[in-house]
LUMSE-826233 format. One record per atom (N, C-alpha, C): residue number from 1; y, x, z; residue in one letter. Coordinates in steps of 0.1 Angstrom, whole numbers, plus 5000, padded with zeros to 4 digits. Layout:
BEGIN
+-----+------+------+------+--------+
! num !    v !    u !    w ! residu !
+-----+------+------+------+--------+
! NUM !    Y !    X !    Z !      a !
...
+-----+------+------+------+--------+
This chain:
BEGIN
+-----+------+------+------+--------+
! num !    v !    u !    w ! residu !
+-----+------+------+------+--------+
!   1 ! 4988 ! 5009 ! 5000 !      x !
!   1 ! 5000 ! 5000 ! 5000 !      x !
!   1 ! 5012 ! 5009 ! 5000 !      x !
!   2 ! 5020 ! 5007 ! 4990 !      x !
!   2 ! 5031 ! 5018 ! 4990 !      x !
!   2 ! 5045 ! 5012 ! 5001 !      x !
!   3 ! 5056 ! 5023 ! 5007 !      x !
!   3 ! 5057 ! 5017 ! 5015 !      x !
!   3 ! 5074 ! 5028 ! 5009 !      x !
!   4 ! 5085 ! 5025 ! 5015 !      x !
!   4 ! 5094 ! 5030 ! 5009 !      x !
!   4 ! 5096 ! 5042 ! 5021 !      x !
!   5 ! 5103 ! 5058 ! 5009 !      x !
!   5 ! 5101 ! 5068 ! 5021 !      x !
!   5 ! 5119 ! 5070 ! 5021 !      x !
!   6 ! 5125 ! 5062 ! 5010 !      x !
!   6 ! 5145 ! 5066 ! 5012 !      x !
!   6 ! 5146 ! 5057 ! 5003 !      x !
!   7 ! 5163 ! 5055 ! 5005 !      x !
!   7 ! 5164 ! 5044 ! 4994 !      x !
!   7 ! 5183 ! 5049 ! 4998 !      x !
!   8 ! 5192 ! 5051 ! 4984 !      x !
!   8 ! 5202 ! 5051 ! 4979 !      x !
!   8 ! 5212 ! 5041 ! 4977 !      x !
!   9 ! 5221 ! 5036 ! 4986 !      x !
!   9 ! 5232 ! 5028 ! 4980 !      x !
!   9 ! 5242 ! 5031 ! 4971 !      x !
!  10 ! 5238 ! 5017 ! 4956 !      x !
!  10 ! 5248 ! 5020 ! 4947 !      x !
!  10 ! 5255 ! 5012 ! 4949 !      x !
!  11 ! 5260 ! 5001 ! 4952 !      x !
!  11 ! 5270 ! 4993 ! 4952 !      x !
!  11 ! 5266 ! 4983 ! 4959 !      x !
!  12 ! 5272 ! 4972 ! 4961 !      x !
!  12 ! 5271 ! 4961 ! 4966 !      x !
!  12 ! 5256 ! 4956 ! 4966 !      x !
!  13 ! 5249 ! 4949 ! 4972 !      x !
!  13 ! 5237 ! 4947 ! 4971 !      x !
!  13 ! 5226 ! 4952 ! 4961 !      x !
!  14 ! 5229 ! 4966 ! 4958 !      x !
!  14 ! 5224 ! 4978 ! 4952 !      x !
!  14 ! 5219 ! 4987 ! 4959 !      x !
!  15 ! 5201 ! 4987 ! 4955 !      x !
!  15 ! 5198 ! 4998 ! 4961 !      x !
!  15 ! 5185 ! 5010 ! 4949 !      x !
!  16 ! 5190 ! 5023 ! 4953 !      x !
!  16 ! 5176 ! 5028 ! 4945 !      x !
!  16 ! 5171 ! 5036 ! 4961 !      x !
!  17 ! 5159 ! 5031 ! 4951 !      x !
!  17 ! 5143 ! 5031 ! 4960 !      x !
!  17 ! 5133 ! 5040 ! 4959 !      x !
!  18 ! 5130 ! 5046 ! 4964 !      x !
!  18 ! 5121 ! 5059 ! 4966 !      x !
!  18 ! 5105 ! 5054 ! 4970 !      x !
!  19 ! 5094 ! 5053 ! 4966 !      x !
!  19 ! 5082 ! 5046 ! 4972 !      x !
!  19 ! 5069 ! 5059 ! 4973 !      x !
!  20 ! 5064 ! 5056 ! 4980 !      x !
!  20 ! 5052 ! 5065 ! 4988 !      x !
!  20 ! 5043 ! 5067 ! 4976 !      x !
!  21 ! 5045 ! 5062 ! 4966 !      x !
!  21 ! 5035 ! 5064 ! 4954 !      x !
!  21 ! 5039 ! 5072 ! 4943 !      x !
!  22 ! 5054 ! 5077 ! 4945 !      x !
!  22 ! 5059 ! 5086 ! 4934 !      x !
!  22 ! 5070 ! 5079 ! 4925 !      x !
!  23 ! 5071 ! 5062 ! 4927 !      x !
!  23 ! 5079 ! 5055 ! 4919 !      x !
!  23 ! 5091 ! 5051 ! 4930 !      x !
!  24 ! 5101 ! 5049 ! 4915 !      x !
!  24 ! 5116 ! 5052 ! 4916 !      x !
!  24 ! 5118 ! 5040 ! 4908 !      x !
!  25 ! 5132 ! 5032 ! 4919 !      x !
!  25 ! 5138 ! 5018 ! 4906 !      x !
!  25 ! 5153 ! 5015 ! 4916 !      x !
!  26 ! 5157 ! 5007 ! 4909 !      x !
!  26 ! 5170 ! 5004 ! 4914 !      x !
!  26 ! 5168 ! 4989 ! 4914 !      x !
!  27 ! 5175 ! 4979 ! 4930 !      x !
!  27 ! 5168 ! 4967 ! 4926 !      x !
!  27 ! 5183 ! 4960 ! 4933 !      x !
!  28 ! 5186 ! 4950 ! 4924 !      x !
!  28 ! 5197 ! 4939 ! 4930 !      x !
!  28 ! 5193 ! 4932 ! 4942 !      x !
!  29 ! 5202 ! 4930 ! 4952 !      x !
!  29 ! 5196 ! 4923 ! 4962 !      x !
!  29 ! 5206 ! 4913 ! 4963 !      x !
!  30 ! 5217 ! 4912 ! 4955 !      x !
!  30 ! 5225 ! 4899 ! 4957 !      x !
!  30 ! 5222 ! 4889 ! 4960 !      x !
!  31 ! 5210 ! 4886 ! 4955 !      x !
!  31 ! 5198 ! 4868 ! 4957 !      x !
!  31 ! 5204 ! 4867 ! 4970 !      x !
!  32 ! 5200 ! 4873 ! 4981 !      x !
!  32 ! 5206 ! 4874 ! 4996 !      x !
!  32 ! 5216 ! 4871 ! 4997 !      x !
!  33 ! 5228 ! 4872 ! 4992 !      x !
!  33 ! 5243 ! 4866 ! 4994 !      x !
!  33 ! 5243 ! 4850 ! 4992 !      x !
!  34 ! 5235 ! 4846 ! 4982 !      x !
!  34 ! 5233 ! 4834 ! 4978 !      x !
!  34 ! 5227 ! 4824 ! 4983 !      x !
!  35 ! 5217 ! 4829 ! 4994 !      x !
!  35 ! 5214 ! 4821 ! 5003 !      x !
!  35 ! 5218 ! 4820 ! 5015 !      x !
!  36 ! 5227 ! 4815 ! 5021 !      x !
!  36 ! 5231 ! 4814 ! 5038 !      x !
!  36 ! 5226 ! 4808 ! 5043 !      x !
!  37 ! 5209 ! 4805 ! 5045 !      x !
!  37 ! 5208 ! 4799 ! 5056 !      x !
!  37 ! 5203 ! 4808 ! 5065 !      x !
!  38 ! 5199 ! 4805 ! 5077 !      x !
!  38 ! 5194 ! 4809 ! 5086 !      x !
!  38 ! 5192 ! 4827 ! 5087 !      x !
!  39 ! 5187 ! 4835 ! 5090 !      x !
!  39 ! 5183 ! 4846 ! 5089 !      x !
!  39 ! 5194 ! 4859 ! 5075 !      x !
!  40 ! 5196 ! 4847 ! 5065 !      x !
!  40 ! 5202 ! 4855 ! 5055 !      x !
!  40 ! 5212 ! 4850 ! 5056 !      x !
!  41 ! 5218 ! 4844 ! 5064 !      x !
!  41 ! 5233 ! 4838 ! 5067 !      x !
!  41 ! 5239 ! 4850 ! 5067 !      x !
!  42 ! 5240 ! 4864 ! 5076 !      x !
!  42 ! 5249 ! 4872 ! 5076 !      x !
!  42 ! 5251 ! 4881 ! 5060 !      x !
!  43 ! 5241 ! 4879 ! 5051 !      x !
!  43 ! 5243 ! 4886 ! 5039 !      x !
!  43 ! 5252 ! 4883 ! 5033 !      x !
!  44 ! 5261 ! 4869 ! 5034 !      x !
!  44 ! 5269 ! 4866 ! 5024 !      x !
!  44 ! 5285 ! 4878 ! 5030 !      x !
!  45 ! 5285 ! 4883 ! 5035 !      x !
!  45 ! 5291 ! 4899 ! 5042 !      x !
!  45 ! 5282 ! 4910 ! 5033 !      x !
!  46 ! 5290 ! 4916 ! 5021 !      x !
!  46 ! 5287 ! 4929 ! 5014 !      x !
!  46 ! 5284 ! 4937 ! 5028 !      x !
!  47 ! 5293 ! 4941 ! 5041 !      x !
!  47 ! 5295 ! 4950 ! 5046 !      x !
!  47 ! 5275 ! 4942 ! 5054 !      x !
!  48 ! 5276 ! 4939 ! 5058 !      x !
!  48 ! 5265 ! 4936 ! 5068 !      x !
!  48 ! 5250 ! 4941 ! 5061 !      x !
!  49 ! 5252 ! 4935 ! 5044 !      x !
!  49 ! 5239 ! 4941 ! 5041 !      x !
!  49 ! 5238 ! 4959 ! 5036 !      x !
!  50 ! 5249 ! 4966 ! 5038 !      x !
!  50 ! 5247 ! 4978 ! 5037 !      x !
!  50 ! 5244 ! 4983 ! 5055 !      x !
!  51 ! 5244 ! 4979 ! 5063 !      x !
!  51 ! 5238 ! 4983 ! 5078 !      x !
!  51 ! 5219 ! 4983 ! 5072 !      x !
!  52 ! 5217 ! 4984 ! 5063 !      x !
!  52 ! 5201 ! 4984 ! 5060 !      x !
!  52 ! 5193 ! 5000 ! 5071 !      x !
!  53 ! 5183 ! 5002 ! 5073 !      x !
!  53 ! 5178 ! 5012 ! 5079 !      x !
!  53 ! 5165 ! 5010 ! 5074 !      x !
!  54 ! 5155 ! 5025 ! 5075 !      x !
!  54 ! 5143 ! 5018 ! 5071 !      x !
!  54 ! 5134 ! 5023 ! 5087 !      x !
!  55 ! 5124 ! 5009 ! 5085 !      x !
!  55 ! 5118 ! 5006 ! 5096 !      x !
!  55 ! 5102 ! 5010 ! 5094 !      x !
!  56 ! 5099 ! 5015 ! 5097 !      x !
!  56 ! 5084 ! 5021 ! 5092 !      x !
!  56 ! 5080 ! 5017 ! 5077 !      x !
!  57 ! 5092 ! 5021 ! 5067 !      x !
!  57 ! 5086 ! 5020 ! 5055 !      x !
!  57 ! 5089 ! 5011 ! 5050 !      x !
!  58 ! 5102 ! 5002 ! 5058 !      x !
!  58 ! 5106 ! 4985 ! 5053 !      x !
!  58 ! 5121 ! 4986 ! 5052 !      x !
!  59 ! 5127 ! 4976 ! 5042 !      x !
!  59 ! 5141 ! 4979 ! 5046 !      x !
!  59 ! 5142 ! 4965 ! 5057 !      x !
!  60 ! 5150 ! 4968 ! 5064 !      x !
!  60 ! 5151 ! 4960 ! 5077 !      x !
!  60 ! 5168 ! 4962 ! 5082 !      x !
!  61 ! 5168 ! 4949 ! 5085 !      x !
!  61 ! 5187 ! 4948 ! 5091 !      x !
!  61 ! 5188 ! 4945 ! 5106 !      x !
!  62 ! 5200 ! 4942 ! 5114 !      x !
!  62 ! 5196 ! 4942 ! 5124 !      x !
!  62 ! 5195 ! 4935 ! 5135 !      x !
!  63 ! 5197 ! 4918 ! 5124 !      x !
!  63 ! 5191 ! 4906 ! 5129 !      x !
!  63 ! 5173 ! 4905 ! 5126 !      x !
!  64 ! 5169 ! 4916 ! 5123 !      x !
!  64 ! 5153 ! 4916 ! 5124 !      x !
!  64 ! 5150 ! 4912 ! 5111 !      x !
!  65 ! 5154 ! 4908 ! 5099 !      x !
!  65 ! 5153 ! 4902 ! 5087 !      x !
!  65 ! 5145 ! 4917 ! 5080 !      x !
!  66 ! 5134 ! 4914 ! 5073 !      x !
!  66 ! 5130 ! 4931 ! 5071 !      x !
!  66 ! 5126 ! 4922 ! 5059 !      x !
!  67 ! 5121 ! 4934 ! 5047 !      x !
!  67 ! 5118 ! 4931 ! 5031 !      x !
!  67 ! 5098 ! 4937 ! 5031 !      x !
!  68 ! 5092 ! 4931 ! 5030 !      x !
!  68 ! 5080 ! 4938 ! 5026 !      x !
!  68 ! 5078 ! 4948 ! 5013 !      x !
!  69 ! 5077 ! 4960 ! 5018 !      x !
!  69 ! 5074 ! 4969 ! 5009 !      x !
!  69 ! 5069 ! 4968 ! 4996 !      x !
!  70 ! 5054 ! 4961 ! 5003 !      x !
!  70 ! 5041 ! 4958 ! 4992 !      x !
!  70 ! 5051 ! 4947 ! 4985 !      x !
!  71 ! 5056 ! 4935 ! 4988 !      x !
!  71 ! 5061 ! 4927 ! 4978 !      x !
!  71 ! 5070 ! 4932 ! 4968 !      x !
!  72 ! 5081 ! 4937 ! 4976 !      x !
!  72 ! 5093 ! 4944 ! 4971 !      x !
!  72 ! 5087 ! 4953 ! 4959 !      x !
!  73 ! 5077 ! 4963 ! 4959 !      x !
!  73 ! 5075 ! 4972 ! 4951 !      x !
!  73 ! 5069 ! 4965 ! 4942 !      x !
!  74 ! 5056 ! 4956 ! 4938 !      x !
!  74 ! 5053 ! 4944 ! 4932 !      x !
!  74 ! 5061 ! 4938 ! 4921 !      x !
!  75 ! 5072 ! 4933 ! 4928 !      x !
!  75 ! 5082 ! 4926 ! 4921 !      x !
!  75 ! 5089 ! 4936 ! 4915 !      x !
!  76 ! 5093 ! 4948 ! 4918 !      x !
!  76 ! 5101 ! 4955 ! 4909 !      x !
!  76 ! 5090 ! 4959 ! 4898 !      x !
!  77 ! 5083 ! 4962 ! 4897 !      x !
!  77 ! 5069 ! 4961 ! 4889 !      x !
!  77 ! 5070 ! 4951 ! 4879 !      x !
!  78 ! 5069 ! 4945 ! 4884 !      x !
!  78 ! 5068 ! 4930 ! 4873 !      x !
!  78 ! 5078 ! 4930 ! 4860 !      x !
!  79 ! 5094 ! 4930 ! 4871 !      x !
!  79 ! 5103 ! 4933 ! 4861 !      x !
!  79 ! 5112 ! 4947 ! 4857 !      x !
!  80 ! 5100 ! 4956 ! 4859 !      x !
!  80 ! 5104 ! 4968 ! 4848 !      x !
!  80 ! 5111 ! 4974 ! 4852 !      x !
!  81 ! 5115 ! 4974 ! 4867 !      x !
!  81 ! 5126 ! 4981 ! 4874 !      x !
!  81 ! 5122 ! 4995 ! 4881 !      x !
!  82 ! 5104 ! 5001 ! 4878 !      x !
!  82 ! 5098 ! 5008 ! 4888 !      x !
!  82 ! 5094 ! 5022 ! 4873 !      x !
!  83 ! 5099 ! 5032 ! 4875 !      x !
!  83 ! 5094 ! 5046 ! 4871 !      x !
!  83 ! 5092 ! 5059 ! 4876 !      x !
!  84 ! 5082 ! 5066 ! 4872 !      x !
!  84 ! 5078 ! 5079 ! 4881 !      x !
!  84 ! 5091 ! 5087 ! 4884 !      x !
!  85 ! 5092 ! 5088 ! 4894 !      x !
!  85 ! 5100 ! 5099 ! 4900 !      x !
!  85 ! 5100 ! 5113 ! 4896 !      x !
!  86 ! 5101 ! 5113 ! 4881 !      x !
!  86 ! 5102 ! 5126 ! 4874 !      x !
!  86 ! 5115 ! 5136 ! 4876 !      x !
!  87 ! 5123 ! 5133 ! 4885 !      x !
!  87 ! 5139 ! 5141 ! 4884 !      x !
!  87 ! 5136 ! 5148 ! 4897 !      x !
!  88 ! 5124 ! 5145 ! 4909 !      x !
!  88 ! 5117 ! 5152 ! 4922 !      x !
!  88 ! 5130 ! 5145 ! 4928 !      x !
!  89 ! 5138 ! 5138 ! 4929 !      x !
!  89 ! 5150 ! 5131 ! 4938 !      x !
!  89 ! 5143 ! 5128 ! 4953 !      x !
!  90 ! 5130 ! 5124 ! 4948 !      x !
!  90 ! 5124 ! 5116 ! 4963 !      x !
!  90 ! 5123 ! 5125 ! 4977 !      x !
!  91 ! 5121 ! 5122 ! 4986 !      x !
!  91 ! 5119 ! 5129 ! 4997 !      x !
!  91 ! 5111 ! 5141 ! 4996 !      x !
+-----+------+------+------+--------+
């Protein structure tokens, strides 16, 4: 299960991603802004979702809202967002 080892902020609900498997992607996370309810209420605040940390391999904020790795990497998979880490950038 790949699990994230760093991850780079580009902009506003931009992040590139570094994964335990050697792959590299950049992934939108604006969807988060767009939902205010409950848990992702504080994302509609650019500033709040860059407080990201990673938590044993998860990005996680500090209302406890965390992203699953395995999904996360999956989905950037799907849509073409994930390539080998050929530039050695990763950890």
């Amino acid at each position: 299960i790949p699990h994230i080892q760093k991850f780079e902020r580009l902009g506003p609900y931009r992040l590139r991603l570094w994964f335990t498997d050697g792959k590299v992607g950049d992934h939108d996370f604006s969807a988060l802004a767009n939902d205010p309810r409950g848990m992702t209420h504080p994302f509609t605040d650019p500033a709040y979702f860059d407080r990201v940390v990673l938590d044993f391999g998860a990005l996680t904020w500090p209302n406890g809202f965390d992203w699953c790795p395995n999904s996360l990497h999956r989905d950037m998979m799907e849509a073409g967002e994930l390539s080998p880490d050929e530039a050695g950038r990763g950890p």
